[in-house]
C-alpha positions in Angstrom: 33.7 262.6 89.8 30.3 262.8 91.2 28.1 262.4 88.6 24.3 264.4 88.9 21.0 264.7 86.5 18.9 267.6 87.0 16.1 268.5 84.9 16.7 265.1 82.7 20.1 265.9 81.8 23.1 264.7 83.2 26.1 266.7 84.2 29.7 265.8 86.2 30.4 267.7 89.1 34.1 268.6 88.2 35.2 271.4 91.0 33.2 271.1 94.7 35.3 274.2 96.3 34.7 274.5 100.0 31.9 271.8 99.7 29.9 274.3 97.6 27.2 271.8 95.9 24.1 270.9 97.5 21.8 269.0 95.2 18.5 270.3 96.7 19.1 274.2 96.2 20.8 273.4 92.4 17.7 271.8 92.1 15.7 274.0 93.0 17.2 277.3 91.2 18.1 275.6 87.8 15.9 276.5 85.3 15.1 274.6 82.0 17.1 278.4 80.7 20.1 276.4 82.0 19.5 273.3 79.7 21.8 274.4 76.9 25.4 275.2 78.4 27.7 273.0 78.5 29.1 273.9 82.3 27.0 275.9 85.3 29.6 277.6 87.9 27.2 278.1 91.3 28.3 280.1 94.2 27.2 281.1 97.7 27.0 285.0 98.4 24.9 285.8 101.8 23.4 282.3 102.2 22.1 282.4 98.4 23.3 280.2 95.4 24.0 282.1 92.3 24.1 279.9 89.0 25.8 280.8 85.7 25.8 279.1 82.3 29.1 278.4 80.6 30.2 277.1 77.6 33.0 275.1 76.1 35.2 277.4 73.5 34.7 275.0 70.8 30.5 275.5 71.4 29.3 278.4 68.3 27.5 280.3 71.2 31.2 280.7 73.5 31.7 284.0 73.6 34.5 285.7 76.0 31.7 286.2 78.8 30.4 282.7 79.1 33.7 281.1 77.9 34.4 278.5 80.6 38.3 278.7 80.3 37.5 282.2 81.9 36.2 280.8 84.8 38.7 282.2 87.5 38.3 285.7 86.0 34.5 285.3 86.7 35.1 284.0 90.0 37.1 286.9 90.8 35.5 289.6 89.5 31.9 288.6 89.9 31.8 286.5 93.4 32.1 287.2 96.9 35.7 286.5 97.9 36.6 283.0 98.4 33.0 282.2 98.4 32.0 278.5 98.3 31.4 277.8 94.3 30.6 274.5 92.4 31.2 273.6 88.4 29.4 271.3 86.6 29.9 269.5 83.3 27.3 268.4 81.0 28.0 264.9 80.3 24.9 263.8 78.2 21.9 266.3 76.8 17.8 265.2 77.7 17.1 261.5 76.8 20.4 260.6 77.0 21.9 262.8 74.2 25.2 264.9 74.3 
């Protein structure tokens, strides 16, 4: 697994469908907002990346919509049909810190 740090925190990229990461635009679009979830889905709809914030159902802010195990729900219902998408993992907070 490729492993990635944007804004100071670093993150595993765990799913790469249809070559769907590209390190400048995440960089570009993620926000310090993103900073707290534990997983960002991004996908591709008309030549724009889309990110979302996720968390792990164990996290006290998971809540059915941002739930990562409902991932493939959100990437049904929400994205452009077999769009290119990416998921990444936060592996370890700002300065180091999970």
């Amino acid at each position: 697994m490729e492993k990635i740090t944007i804004n100071d925190i670093k993150y595993e990229l765990i799913e790469n469908y249809k070559k769907g990461f590209e390190l400048e635009d995440v960089k570009e679009k993620c926000t310090d907002y993103f900073n707290d979830f534990d997983y960002i889905i991004g996908d591709y709809a008309y030549g724009k990346l889309r990110l979302k914030g996720f968390y792990d159902k164990q996290n006290k802010k998971c809540k059915s919509l941002n739930n990562i195990q409902n991932k493939d729900k959100y990437l049904k219902n929400e994205c452009a049909y077999e769009c290119r998408y990416f998921v990444l993992k936060k592996i370890g907070g700002q300065n180091g810190n999970k």
